[in-house]
MMTF fields as JSON, N, C-alpha, C and O atoms, coordinates in Angstrom:
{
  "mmtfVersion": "1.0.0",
  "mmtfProducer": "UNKNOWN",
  "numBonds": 199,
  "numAtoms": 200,
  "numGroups": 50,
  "numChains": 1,
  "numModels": 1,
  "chainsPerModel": [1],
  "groupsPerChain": [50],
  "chainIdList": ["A"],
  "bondAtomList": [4, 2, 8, 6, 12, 10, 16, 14, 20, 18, 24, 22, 28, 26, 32, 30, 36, 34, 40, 38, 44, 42, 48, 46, 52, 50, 56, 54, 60, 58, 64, 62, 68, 66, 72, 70, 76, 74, 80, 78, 84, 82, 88, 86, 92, 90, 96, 94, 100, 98, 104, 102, 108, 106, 112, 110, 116, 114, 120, 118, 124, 122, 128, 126, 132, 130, 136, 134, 140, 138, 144, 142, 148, 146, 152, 150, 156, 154, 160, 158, 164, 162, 168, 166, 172, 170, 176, 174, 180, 178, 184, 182, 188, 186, 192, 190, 196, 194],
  "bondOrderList": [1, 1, 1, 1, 1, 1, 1, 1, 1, 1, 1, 1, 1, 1, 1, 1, 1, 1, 1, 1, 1, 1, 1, 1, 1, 1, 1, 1, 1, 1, 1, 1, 1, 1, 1, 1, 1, 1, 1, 1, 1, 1, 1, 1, 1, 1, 1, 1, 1],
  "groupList": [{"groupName": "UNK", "atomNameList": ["N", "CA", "C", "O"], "elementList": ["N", "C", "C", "O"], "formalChargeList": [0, 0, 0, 0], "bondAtomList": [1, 0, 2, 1, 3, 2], "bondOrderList": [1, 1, 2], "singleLetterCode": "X", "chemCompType": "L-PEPTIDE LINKING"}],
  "groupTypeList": [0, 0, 0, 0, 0, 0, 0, 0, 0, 0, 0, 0, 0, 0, 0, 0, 0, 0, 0, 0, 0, 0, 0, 0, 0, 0, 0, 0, 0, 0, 0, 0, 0, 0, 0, 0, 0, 0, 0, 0, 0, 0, 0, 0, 0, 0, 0, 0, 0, 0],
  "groupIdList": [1, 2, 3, 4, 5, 6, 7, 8, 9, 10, 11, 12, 13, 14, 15, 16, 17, 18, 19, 20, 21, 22, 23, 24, 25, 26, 27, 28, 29, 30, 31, 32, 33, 34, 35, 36, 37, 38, 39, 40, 41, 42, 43, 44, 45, 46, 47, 48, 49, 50],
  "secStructList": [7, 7, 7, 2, 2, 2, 2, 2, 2, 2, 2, 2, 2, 2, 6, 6, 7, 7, 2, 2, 2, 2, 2, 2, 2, 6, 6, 1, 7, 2, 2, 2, 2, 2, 2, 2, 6, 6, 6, 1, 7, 7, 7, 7, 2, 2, 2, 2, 2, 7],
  "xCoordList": [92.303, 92.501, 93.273, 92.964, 94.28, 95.265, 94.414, 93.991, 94.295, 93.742, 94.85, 95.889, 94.848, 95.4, 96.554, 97.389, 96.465, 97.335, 98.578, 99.733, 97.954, 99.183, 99.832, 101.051, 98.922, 99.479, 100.864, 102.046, 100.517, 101.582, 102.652, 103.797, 102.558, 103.321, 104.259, 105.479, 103.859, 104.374, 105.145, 106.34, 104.785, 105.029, 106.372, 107.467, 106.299, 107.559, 108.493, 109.576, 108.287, 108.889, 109.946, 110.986, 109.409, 109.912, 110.896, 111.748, 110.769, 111.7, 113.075, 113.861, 113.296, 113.647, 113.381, 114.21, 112.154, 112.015, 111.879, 111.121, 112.28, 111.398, 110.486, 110.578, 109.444, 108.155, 108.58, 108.236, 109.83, 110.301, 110.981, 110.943, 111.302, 111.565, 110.638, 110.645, 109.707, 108.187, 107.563, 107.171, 107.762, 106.739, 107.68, 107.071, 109.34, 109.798, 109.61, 109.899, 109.18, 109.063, 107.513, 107.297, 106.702, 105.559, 104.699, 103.527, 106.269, 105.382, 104.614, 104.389, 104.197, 103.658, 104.497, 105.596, 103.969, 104.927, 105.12, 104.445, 106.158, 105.928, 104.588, 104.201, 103.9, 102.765, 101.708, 100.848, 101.65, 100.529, 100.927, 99.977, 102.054, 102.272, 101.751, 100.96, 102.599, 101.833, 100.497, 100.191, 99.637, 98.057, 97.494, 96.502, 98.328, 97.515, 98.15, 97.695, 99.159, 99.465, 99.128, 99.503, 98.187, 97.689, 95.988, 95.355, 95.449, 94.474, 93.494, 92.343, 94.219, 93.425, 92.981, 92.142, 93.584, 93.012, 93.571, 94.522, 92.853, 93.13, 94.535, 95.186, 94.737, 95.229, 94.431, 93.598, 94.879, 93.563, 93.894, 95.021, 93.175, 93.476, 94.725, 95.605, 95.238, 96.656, 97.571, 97.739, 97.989, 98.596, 98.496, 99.288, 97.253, 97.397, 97.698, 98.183, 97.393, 98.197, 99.673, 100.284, 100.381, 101.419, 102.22, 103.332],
  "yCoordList": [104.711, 103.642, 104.195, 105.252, 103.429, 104.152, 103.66, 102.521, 104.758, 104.402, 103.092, 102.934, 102.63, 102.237, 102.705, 101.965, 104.28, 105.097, 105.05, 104.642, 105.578, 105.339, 103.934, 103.841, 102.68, 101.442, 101.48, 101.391, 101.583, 101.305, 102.455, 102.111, 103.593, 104.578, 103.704, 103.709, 103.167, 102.886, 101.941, 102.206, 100.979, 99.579, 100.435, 100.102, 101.295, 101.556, 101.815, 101.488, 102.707, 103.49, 102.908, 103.438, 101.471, 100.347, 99.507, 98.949, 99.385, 99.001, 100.057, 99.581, 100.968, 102.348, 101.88, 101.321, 102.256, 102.404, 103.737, 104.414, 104.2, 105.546, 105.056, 104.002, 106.171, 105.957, 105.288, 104.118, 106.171, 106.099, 104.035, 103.173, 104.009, 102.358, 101.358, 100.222, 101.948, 101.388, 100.934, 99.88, 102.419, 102.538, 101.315, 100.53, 101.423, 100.269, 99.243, 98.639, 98.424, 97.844, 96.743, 95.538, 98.072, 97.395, 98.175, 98.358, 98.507, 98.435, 100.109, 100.676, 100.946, 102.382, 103.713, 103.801, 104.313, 105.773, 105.999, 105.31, 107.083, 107.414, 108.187, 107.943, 109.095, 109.588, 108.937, 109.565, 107.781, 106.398, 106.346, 106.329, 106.317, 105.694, 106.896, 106.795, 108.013, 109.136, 109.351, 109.634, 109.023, 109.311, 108.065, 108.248, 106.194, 105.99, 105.955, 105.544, 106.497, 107.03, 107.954, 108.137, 109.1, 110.035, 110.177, 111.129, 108.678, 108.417, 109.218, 109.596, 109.363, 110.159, 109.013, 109.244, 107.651, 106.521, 105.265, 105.143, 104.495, 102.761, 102.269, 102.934, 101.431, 100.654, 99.573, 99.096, 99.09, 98.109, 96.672, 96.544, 95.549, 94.216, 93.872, 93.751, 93.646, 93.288, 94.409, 93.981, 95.378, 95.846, 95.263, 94.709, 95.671, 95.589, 94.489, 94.69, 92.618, 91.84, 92.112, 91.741, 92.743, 92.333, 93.382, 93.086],
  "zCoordList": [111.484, 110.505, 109.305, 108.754, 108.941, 107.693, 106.251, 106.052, 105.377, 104.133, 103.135, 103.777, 102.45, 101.717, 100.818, 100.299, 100.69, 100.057, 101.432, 101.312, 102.672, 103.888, 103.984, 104.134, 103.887, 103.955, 102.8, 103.134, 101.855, 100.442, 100.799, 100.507, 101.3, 100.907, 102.269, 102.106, 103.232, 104.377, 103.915, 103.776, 103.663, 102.814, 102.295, 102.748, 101.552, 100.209, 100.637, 100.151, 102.028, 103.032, 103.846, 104.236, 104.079, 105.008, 104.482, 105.173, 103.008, 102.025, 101.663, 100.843, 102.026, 101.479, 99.704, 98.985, 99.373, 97.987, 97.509, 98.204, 96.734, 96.199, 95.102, 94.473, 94.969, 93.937, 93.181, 93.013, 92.256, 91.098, 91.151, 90.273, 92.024, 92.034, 92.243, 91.768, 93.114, 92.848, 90.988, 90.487, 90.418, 89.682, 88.497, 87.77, 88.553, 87.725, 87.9, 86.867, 88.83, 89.494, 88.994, 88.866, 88.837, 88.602, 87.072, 86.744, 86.362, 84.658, 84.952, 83.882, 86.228, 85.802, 86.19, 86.737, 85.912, 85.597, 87.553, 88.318, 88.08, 89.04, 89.582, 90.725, 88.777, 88.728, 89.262, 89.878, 89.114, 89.255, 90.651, 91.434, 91.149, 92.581, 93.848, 94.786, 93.359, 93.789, 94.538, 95.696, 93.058, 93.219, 93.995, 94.701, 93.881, 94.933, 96.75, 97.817, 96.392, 98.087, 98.542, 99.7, 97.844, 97.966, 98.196, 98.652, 97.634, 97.719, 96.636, 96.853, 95.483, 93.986, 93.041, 92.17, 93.212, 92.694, 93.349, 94.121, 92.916, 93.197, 92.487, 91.682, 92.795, 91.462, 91.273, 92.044, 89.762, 89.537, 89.891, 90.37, 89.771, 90.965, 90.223, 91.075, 88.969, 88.649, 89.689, 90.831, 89.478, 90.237, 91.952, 92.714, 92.03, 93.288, 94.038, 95.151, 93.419, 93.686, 93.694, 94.696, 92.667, 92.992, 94.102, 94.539]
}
């Protein structure tokens, strides 16, 4: 079963996004995207809707 950090990183992957276009994307640093594709945190339900 893929954690949630594999789902998104997959997700970003499938887009060719990098973090760094992620993280503009949605208002947080690249750092933030990192940790939750890495599974070091969540994001919180605003984020994570969008």
């Amino acid at each position: 079963m893929n954690t949630l950090g594999e789902k998104l990183k997959a997700a970003r992957i499938k887009r060719n996004l990098s973090q760094n276009e992620v993280a503009e994307k949605l208002l947080v640093s690249r750092q933030t995207i990192s940790k939750w594709e890495n599974n070091v945190c969540l994001p919180d339900l605003d984020n994570f809707q969008k």
